[in-house]
N, C-alpha and C positions, 0 to 999 in steps of 0.2 A: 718352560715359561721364560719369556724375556725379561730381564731385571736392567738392560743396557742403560735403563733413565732411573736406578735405582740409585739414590744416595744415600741411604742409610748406611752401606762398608763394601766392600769389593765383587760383592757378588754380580755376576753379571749372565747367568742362567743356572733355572734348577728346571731339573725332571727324576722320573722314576723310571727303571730301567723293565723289560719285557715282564720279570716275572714277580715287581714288586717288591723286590728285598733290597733294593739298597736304591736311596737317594743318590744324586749324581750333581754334583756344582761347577757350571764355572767361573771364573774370577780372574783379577785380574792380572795376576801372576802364575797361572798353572788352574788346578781343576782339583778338586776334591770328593772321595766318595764316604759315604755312611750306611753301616748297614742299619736298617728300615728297623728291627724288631732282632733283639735289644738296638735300641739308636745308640749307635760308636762310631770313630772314627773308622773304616776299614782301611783306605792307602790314597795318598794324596802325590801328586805332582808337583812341585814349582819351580819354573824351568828356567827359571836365573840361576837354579842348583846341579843344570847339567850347559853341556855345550849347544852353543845355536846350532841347528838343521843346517843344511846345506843349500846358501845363499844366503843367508843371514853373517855380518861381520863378526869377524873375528878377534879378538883383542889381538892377535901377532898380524894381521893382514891391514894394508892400507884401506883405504875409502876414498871414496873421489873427493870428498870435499877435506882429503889432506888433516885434519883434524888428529888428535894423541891418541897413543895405544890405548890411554885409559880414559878417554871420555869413551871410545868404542867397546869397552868392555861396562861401560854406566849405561850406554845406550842398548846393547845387548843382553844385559841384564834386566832393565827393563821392559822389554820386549816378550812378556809373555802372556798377555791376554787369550782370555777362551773365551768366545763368545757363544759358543754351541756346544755342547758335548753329549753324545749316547754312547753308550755301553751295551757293550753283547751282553744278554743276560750277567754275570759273574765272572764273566774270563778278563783277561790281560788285553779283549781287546776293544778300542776304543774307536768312536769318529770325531772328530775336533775340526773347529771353525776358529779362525781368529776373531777377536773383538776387543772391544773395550778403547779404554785411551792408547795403547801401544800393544795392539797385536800381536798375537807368535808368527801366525800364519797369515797369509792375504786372506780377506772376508770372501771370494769368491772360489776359494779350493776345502776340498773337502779333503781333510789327512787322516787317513788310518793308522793308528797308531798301538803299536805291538808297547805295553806297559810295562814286561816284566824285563825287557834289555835294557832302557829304552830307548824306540828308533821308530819314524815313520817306517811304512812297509808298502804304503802305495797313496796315491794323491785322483782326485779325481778336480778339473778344472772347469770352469764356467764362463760364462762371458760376464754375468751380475753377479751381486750378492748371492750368496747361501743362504736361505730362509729356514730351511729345517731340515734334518735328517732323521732317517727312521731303518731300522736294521732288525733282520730275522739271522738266522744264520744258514739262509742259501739265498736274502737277498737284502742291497743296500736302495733305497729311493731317500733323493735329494728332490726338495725344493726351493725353485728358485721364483723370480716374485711373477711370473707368468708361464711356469712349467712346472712339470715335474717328471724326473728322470729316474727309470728302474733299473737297477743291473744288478747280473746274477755275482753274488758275492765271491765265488769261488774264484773268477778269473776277469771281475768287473766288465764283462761285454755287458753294453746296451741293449735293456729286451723289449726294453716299451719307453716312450715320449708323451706325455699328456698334457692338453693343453689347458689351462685354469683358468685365463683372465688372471687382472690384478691379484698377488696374494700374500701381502705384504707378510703377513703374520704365518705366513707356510704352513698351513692349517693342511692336515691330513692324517689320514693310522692308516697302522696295519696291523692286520690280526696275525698273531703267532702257534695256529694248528700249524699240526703237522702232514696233514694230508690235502691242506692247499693254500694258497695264499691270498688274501683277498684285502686290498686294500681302495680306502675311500678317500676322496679328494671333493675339492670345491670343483663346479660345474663351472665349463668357457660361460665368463659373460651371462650368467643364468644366478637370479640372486635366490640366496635362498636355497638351491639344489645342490645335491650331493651323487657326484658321479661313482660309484661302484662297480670296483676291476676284478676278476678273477684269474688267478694264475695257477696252472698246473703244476703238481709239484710231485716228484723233482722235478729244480726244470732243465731240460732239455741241451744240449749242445746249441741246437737250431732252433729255439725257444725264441720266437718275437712277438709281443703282442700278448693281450690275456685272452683265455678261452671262450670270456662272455663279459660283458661291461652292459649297466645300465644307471638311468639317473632315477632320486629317490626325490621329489618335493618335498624340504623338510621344513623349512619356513616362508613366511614372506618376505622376511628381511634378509641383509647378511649373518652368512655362517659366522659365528665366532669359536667354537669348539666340536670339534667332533671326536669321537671314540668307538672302536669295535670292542667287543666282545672276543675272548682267547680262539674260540673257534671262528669267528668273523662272520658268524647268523643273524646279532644281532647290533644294529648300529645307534648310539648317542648321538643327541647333536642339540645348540642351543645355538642362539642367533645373539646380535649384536644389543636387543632388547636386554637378555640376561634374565628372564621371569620365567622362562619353560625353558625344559628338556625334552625332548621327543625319543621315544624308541621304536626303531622300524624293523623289520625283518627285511635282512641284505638280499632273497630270497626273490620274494613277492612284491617286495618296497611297500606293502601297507603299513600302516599306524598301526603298533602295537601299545603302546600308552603314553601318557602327556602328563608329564611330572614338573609341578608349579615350584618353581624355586621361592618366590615372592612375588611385590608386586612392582616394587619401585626397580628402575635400571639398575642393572650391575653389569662388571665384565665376569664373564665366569672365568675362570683361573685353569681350572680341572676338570675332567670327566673319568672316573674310570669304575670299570666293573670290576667287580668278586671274584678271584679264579674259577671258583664256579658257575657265573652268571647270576647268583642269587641276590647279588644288590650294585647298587652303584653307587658312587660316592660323587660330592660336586663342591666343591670351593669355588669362591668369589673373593671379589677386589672388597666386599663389606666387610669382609672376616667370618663368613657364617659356613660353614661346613654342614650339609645335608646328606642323611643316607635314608635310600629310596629302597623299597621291597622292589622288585624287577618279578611282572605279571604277564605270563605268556599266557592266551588261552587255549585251552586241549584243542581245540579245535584246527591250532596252525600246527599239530604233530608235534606238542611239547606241551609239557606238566607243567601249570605253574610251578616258578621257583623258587618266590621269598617265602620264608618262614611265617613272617610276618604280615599287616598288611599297612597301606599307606592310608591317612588321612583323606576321610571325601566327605564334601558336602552332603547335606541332608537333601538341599534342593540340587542336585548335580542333573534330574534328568532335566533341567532348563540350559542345560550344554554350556560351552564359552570357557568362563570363569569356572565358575562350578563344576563345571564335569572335569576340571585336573585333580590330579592328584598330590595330595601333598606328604614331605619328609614325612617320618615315622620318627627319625631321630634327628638332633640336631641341637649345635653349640658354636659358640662365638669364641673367636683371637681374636687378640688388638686388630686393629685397621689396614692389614699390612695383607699382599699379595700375597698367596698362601698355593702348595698344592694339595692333594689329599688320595691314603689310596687305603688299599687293607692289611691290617698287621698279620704277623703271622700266628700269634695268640689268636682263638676262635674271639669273634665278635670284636673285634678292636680295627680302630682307624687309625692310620698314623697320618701327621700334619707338619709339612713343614714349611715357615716363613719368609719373607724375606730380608726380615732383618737375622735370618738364622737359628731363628728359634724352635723348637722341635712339642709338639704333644704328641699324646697317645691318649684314646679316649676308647672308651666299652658302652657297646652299645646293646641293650633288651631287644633279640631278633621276633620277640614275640609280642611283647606287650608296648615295647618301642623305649625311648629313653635313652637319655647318653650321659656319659660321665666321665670328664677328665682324668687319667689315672696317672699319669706322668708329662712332666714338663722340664724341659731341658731349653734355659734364658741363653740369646746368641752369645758365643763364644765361652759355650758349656760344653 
C-alpha cells in the first residue's frame, strides 16, 4: 500500500509478505519488518547506518558541485528512502524501490537486496517509474505504469511482457503454489477486466510466455485491488466504487460470489485470503475491516470452505443489492489506511495502520462476530 502522500510520520509503504507472517515497511530512511503474530519488531534497515551503494557520494570523494566532505556525508546520509519493498517469504532477501523525499535508489530500478551482508546482488532498470513488485521464489514481476514485466528469478531472464494500459497504482498478484504460477493483472485499455496468465513451473531455461492467459470481466468500473488465492483458483477483486468484492474462479472466469463491503465509496486498502481459502479479509480508507466466509459450490469441483456463513437478504432473490453477500465479522480503527490479513492464532486477523498502529482481533468462524484482543498505539 502506498503511504508516499502519508503525513502522519515516515512511513511511506506497508504490505504483508507471501505467507502472512510478518508485515514489511518502508520509510524514509531504510525499511522495517514486524513479525504479524506475536506483533514485534523482527529486523529493520537504516541506511544512513551503513555506506552508500555504489554511485551514491561519498564523504572522502568530490561531487561536481565542489561542495565539503561533510555536507556529502548530510546528504548521503539522508538519502535513504524506500518507497516499495517485498520480502521473500522470511529470508534475507528483499526488493526495494527508492522513494520518498530523498531516495536510496532511482524510483525506476528495482534492487535486490541480500539483508543479512548487506549489499545489493542485482538491479533490474526501466525506462519509468516502478509501480509495484511482486516475488515467488522462481519468479520476480515488476510493474511499471503501462507494463508488466516477468523474470525467472534464478538468473532474471525475461519470460513474459504484458501489456496493461494506464496503471498507476501497479495493481496485480501472484499466487504462490508450488506446482504453477498464475498471476493476474489489469486488462490493456479494457475497464473493469482482469487478465489471467499461467505459468509452468519449474520454469524452464527456454521459458517465454505463459502456457494459457485469459480475461475475467470483473467489474464495470476500474480495477482498484485485486488478490489470488495461495493455489491461484480462485481470484478477489473490487473496483474503484469500493461497495463489492467479486470471487471468480481463475479457471472458468465465472462469478463464484459477490461480497458487499457497504454501500457508500471507499478505496479498499486490502484483499487477501486465509492460507486455506476459507475466508478473506478486506480493509478500507474508512477503517472498517471485514471477513467474509469464502463459498465454493460443489458443483465447480470444490467443497464449500467457510465454516461459517455470510449475511444475506431475506429478499435476495430480487438480485442487485440483495443478492450480495455481506461480512460475518467486522470492526472499526481510527480513519487511517490500514492493511489486513490472518494471524497465525486460529481465527484472528491482524491489522496494521498508517499511522503505525497495529491490532489483533478474534473472530466466531461460526456464528460470526469479532473482538479486539490486542492493540499496539504507533511507535509501540
Amino acid at each position: 500500500m502506498d503511504l508516499s502522500a502519508n503525513h502522519l510520520n515516515d512511513l511511506l509503504y506497508l504490505t504483508i509478505n507471501q505467507d502472512q507472517t510478518c508485515f514489511v515497511v518502508g520509510t524514509e530512511d531504510g525499511f522495517r519488518v514486524y513479525s504479524i503474530d506475536p506483533f514485534k519488531p523482527a529486523f529493520s534497515r537504516r541506511f544512513r547506518d551503513i555506506v552508500p551503494v555504489e554511485g551514491e557520494p561519498r564523504s572522502d570523494e568530490p561531487t561536481s558541485s565542489g561542495s565539503s566532505s561533510s555536507r556529502r556525508a548530510e546528504i548521503a546520509a539522508a538519502s535513504g528512502g524506500i518507497g516499495i519493498v517485498e520480502m521473500l517469504y522470511r529470508c534475507n532477501i528483499l526488493a526495494l524501490v527508492g522513494g520518498g523525499r530523498n531516495p536510496r535508489f532511482a524510483p525506476h530500478k528495482v534492487i535486490l537486496w541480500d539483508d543479512r551482508h548487506p549489499r545489493p546482488l542485482a538491479e533490474l532498470s526501466f525506462r519509468t517509474t516502478v509501480r509495484a513488485v511482486r516475488m515467488r521464489r522462481d519468479m520476480i514481476v515488476v510493474a511499471i505504469d503501462s507494463k508488466v514485466y516477468v523474470y525467472r528469478f534464478s538468473d532474471l531472464t525475461l519470460i513474459d511482457s504484458i501489456t496493461t494500459g494506464q496503471n498507476p497504482r501497479g495493481i496485480m498478484a501472484l499466487s504462490q503454489d508450488d506446482d504453477r504460477a498464475v498471476l493476474a493483472t489489469v486488462a490493456d485499455q479494457q475497464k473493469g477486466r482482469v487478465r489471467v496468465s499461467v505459468y509452468e513451473v519449474p520454469l524452464s531455461t527456454d521459458a517465454r510466455g505463459p502456457s494459457r492467459s485469459s480475461v475475467i470481466l470483473a467489474h464495470d468500473s476500474q480495477i482498484s485491488q485485486l488478490t489470488l488465492d495461495k493455489t491461484g483458483s480462485l481470484l478477489a477483486t473490487s473496483s474503484d466504487k469500493g461497495t463489492l468484492i467479486r470471487i471468480h474462479d481463475t479457471e472458468t472466469g465465472h462469478l463464484l460470489q459477490e461480497l458487499r463491503r457497504g454501500v457508500d465509496r471507499a478505496d479498499i486498502c486490502s484483499i487477501v485470503f486465509h492460507p486455506t481459502g476459507r475466508w478473506v479479509v478486506v480493509s478500507s480508507d474508512k477503517g472498517t475491516v471485514h471477513v467474509f466466509a469464502v463459498r465454493v459450490p460443489a458443483g465447480g469441483g470444490r467443497e464449500s470452505r467457510g465454516a461459517g456463513g455470510n449475511a444475506r437478504s431475506k429478499f435476495r432473490f430480487f438480485g442487485g443489492y440483495f443478492g450480495s453477500e455481506w461480512s460475518f465479522a467486522r470492526f472499526r480503527v481510527p480513519d487511517y489506511r490500514c492493511i489486513a490479513c490472518f494471524g497465525s492464532t486460529t481465527n484472528t486477523v491482524a491489522v496494521m495502520c498508517a499511522d503505525g498502529s497495529y491490532y489483533k482481533a478474534k473472530f466466531d468462524p461460526v456464528f460470526g462476530g469479532i473482538s479486539v484482543s490486542e492493540y499496539t498505539p504507533s511507535g509501540g
